[in-house]
ZANU-693207 format. One line per field, with one value per atom (N, C-alpha, C, CB): residue number from 1; x, y, z; atom name; chain; residue in three letters. Coordinates in steps of 0.001 Angstrom, whole numbers, plus 500000, padded with zeros to 6 digits. Glycine has a CB too. Example, Ala and Ser with C-alpha at 12.3 -4.5 7.8 and 13.67 -1.06 7.14 Angstrom:
// residues 2
pos	c(1;1;1;1;2;2;2;2)
xx	c(513190;512300;513200;511308;512850;513670;512900;514084)
yy	c(494310;495500;496700;495527;497750;498940;500030;499402)
zz	c(507800;507800;507800;509046;507080;507140;507870;505725)
site	c(N;CA;C;CB;N;CA;C;CB)
unit	c(A;A;A;A;A;A;A;A)
code	c(ALA;ALA;ALA;ALA;SER;SER;SER;SER)
//
This chain:
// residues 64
pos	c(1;1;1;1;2;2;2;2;3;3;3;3;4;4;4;4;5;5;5;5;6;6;6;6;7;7;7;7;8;8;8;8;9;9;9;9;10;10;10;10;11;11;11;11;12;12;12;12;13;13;13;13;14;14;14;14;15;15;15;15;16;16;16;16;17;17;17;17;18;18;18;18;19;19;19;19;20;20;20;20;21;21;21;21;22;22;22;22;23;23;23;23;24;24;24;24;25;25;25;25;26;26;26;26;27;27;27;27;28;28;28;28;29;29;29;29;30;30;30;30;31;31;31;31;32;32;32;32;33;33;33;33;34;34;34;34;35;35;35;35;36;36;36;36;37;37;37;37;38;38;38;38;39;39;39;39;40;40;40;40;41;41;41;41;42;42;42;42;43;43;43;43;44;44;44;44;45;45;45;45;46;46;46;46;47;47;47;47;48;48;48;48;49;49;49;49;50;50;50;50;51;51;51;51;52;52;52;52;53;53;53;53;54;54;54;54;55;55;55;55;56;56;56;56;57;57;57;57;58;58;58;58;59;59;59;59;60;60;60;60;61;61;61;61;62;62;62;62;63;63;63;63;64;64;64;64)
xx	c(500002;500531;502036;500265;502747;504416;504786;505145;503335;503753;503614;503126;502675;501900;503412;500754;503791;505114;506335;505510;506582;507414;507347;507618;506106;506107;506108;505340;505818;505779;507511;505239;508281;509651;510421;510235;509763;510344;509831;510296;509147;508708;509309;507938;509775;509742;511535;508679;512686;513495;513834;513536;512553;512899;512489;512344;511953;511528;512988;509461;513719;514436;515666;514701;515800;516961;516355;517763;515008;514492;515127;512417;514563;514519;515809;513449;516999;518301;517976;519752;516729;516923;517435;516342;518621;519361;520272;520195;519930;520977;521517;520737;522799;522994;521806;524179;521584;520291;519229;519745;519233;517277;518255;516552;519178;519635;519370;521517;520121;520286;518283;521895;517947;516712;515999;516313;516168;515187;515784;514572;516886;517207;516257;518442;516453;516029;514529;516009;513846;512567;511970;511714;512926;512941;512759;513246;514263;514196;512718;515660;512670;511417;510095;511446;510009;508348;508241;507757;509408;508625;508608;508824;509060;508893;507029;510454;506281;506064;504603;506770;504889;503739;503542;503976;504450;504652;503724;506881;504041;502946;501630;503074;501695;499740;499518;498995;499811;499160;499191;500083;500192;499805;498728;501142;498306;497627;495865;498303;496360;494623;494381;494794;495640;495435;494484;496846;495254;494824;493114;495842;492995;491527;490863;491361;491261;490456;489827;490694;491098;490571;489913;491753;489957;489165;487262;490287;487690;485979;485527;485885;486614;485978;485776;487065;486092;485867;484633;486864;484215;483221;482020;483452;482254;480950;481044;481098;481593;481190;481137;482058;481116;480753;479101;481717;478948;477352;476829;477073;477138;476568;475944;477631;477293;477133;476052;478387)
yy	c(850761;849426;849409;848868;850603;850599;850457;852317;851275;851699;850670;852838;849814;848151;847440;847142;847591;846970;847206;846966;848805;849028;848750;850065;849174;848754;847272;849317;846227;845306;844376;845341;845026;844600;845338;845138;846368;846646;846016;847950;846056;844524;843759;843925;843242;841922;841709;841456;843075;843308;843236;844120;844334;844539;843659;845718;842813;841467;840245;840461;840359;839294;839973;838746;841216;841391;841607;842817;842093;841915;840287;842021;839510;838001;837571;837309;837896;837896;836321;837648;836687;836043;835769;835981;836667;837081;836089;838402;835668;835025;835293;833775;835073;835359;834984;834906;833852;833708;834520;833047;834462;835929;836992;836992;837346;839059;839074;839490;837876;837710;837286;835529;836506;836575;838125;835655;838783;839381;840794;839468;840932;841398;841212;841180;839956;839086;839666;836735;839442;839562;841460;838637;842317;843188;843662;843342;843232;843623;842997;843112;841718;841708;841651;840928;842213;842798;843755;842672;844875;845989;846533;846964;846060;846385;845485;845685;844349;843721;844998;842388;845118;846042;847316;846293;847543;849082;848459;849850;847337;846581;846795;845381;845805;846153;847091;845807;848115;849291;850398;849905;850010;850724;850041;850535;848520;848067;848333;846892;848206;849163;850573;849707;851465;852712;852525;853186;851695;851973;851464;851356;850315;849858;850906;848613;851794;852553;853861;852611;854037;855449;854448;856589;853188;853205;852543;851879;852288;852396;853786;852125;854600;856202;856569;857441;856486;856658;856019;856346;854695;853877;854547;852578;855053;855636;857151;855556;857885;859040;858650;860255;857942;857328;857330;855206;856851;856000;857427;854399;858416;859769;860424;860782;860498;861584;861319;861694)
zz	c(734962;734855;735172;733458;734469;734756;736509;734109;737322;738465;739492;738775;739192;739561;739832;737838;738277;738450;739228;737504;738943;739616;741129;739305;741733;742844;743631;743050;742366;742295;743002;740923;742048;741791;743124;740144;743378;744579;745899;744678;746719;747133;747122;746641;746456;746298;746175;744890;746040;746539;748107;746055;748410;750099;750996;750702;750122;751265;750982;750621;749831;749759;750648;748192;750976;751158;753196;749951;753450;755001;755329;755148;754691;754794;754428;753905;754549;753965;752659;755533;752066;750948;749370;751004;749515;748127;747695;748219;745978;745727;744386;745943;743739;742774;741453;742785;741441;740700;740276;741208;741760;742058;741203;744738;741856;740973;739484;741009;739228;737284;736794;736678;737302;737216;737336;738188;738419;738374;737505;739833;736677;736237;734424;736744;734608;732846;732858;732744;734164;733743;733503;735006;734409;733688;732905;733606;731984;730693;729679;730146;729961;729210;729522;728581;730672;731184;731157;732380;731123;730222;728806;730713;727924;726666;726726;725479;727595;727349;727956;727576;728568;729259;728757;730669;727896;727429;725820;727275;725126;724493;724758;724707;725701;726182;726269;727431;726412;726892;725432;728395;724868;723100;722455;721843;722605;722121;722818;722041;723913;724728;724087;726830;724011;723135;721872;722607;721002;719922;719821;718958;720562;720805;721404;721692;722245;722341;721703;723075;720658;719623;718990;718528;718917;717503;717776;716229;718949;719716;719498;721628;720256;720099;718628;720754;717453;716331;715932;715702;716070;715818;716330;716359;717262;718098;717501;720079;717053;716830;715320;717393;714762;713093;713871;712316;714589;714750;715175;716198;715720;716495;715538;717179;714163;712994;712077;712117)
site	c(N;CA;C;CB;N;CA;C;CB;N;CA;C;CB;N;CA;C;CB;N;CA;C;CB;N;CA;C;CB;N;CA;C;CB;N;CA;C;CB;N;CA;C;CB;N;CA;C;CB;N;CA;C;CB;N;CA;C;CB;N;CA;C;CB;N;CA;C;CB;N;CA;C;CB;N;CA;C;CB;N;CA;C;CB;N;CA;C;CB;N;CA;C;CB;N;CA;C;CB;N;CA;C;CB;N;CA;C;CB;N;CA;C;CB;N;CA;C;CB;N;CA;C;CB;N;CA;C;CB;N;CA;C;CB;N;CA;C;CB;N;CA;C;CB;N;CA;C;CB;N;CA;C;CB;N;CA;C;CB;N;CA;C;CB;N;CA;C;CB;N;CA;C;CB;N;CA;C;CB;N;CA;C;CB;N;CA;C;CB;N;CA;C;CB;N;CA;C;CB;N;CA;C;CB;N;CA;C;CB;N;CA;C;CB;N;CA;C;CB;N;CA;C;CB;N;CA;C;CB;N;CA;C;CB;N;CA;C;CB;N;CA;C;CB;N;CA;C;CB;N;CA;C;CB;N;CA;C;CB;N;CA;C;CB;N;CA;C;CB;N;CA;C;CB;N;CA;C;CB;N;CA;C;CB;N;CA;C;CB;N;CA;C;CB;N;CA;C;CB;N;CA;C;CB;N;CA;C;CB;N;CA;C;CB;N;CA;C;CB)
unit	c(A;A;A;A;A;A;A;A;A;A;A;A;A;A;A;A;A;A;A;A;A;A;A;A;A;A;A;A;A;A;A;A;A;A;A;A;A;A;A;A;A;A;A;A;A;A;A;A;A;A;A;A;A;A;A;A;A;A;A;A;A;A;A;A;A;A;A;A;A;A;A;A;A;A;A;A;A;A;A;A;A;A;A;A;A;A;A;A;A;A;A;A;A;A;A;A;A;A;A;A;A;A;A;A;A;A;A;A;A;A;A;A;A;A;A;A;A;A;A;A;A;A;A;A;A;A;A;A;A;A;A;A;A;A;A;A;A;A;A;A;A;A;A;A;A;A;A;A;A;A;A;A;A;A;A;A;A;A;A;A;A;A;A;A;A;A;A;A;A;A;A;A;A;A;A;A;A;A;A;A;A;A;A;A;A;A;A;A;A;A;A;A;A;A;A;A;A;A;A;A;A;A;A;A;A;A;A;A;A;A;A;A;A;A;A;A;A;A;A;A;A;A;A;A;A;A;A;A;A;A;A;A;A;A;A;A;A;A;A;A;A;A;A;A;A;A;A;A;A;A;A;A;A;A;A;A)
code	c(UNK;UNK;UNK;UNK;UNK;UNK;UNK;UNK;UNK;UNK;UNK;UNK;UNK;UNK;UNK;UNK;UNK;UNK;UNK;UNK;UNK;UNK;UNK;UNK;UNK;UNK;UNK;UNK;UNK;UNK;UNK;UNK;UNK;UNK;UNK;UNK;UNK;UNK;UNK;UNK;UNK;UNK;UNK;UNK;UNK;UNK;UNK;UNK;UNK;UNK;UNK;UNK;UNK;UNK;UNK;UNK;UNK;UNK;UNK;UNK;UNK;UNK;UNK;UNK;UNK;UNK;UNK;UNK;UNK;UNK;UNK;UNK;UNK;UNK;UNK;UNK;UNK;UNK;UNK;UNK;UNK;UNK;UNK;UNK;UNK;UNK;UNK;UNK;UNK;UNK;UNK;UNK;UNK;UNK;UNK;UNK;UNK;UNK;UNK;UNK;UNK;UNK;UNK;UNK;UNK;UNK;UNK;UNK;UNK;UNK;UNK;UNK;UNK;UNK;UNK;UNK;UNK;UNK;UNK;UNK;UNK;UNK;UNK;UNK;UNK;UNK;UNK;UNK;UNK;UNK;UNK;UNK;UNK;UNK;UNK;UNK;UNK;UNK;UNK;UNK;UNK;UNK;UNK;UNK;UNK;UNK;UNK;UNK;UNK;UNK;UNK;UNK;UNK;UNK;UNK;UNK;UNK;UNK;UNK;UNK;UNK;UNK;UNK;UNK;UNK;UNK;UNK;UNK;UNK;UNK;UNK;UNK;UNK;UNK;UNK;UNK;UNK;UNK;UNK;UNK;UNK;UNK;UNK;UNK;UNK;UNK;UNK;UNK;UNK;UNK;UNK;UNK;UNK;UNK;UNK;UNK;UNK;UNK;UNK;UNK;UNK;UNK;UNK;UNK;UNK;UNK;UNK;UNK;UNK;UNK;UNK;UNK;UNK;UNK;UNK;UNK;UNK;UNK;UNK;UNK;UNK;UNK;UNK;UNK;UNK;UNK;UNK;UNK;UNK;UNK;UNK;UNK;UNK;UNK;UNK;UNK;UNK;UNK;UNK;UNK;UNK;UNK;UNK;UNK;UNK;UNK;UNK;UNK;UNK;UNK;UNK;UNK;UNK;UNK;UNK;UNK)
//
């Protein structure tokens, strides 16, 4: 998911700057969303963790 993104954000750099589409805005923007898309994704993905030990636990409860 980090790498989705990362590759995501890059993209989407090299096209604003191919397309001489840069503006102070986009920078500070795409700076903001940064910061809070990945604490935000680093979220989901602890929260898929933990759903998933605890499927795996449930099922080896049901095995034993």
């Amino acid at each position: 998911m980090f790498e989705f993104s990362f590759v995501c954000d890059a993209l989407d750099g090299w096209f604003a700057r191919k397309f001489n589409q840069v503006s102070t805005f986009g920078a500070v923007l795409d700076m903001v969303t940064d910061r809070y898309c990945q604490p935000l994704v680093a979220n989901v993905q602890i929260i898929n963790a933990v759903r998933f030990i605890e499927t795996l636990k449930r099922k080896s409860n049901h095995i034993a």
